[in-house]
N, C-alpha and C positions, 0 to 999 in steps of 0.2 A: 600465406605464411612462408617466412624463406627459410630452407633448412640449413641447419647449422652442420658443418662437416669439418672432421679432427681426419686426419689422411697420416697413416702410421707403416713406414716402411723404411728398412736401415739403406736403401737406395738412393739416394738424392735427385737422380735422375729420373727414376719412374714415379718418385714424390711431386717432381714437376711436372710430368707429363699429365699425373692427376689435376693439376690444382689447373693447369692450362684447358683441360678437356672440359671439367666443371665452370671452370670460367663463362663458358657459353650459354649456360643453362641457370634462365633467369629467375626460380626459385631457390637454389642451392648457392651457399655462398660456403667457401672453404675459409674455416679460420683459424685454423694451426697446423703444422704438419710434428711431427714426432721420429724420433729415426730406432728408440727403443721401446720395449712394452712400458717401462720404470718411467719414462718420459712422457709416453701416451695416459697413462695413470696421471700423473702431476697436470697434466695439460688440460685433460678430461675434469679433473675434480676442480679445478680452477676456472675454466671457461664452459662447463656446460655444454659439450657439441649434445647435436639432436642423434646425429650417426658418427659412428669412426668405422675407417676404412683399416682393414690390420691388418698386415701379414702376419703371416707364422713364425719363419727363423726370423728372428731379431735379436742381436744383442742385449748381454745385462739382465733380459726378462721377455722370454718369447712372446707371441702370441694368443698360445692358449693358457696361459696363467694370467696374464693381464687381463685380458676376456673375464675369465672366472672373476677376477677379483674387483673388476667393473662394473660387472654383472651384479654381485653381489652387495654392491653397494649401490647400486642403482637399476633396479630391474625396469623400466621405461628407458633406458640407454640402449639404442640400434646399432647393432656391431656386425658388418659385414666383413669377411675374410675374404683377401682379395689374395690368391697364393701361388705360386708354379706351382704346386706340392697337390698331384691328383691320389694319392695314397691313400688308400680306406682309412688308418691310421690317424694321418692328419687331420680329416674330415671329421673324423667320429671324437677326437680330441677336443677341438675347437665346438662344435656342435651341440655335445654336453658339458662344454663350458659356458653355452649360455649364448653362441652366435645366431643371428637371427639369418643371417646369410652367409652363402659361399661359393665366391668367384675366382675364375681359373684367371692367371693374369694376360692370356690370349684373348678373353670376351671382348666383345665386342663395346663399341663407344654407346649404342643403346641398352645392351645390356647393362651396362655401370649405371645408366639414369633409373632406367626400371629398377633395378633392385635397390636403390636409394628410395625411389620413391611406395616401393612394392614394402618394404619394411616401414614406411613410416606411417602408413595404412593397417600396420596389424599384421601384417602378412610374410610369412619363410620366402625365401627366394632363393634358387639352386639354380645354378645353369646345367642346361640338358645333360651334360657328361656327367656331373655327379651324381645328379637325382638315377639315371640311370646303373654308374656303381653303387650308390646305396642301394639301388632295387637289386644288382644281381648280388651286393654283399647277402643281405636277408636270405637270398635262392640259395646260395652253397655260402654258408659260414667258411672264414678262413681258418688254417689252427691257429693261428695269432689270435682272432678272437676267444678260442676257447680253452688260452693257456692260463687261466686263472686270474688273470687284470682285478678282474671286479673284487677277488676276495681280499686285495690289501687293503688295510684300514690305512686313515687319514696319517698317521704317526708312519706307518710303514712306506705309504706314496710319500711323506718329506724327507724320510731316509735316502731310500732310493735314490732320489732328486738330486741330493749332498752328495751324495758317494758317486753318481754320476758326474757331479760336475767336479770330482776329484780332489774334494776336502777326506780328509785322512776320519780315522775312528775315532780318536780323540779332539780331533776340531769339529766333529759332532756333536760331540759328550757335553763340549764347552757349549755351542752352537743354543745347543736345546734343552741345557740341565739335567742333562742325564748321566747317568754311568753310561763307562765306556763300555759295563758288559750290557749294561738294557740295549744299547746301541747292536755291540756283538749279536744278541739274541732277535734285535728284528733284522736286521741285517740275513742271518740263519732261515728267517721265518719268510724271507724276501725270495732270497737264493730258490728255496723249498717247493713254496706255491708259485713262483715263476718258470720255476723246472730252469733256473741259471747258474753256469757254474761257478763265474769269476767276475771281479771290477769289470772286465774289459765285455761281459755279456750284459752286464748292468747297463755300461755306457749307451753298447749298441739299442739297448730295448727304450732306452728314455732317448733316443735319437728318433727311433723309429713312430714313439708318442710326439714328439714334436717340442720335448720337455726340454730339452739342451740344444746349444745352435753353436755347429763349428765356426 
């Protein structure tokens, strides 16, 4: 069976490098590349890949939101991250968005076969460096982990998200059908359980999730 491959990264250059390196390898055939996550999504639900290759920062729609939202429309869909980005953060993002792998963009030309073909067998695939930060993330928790992420609800993580990508209170309000004080108050409720002061710590903390891409 030949595997069907979607290759999603806003580089052009490292997008061919993929497509030229798989080229070789006479089960996998690449059949679209993508340069945003919004594109990867249209590409995906249109042709079917077996696996996509995803970075993180991408324009328009990073990453790990396209992942999630892949995912969730297709749980048999093999989504390896292929990323510069060794940050516990990024990992843990993309990860519980539903990725079945993740690769440092230094691996190696076997490693990229293997975890292509390591995920389409069933199976997680980490290259050595991160399975190792995830082990010592578990040993010593960061504070980052234990600044309260997990208690924003679904409504509070889209707030977030907006106000990071620096839509104002009121192109919220519009945005989501809401008042602009329900906005005010998860915004409040944001601030709170994040322990943040301002837009500009919001920014930085949905940079640091891999949710916004300079």
């Amino acid at each position: 069976m030949v595997i069907k491959v979607l290759i999603a990264d806003d580089h052009q250059l490292f997008r061919e490098g993929l497509v030229n390196l798989l080229s070789n390898v006479d089960d996998i055939e690449v059949i679209a590349q993508a340069k945003d996550g919004q594109e990867t999504i249209d590409k995906a639900r249109k042709l079917q890949p077996d696996v996509i290759l995803i970075d993180i920062g991408m324009p328009v729609m990073n990453g790990i939101d396209a992942t999630r939202i892949l995912k969730e429309e297709n749980r048999s869909l093999k989504i390896i991250a292929v990323s510069m980005h060794s940050d516990r953060q990024f990992v843990k993002g993309i990860l519980e968005a539903g990725a079945d792998g993740y690769l440092l963009k230094n691996c190696t030309y076997r490693q990229l076969i293997e975890a292509v073909h390591s995920v389409m067998s069933g199976k997680k695939y980490l290259s050595d460096e991160i399975t190792g930060m995830i082990i010592q993330g578990y040993l010593e928790p960061s504070d980052y982990d234990k600044d309260g992420n997990e208690e924003l609800s679904g409504r509070e993580t889209e707030i977030l998200k907006l106000y990071a990508e620096g839509k104002s209170t009121r192109e919220i309000s519009e945005k989501l059908f809401i008042s602009v004080k329900t906005v005010g108050t998860h915004k409040q409720h944001i601030l709170d359980k994040l322990k943040l002061n301002s837009n500009a710590d919001i920014v930085k903390y949905a940079l640091k999730r891999g949710w916004i891409h300079l």
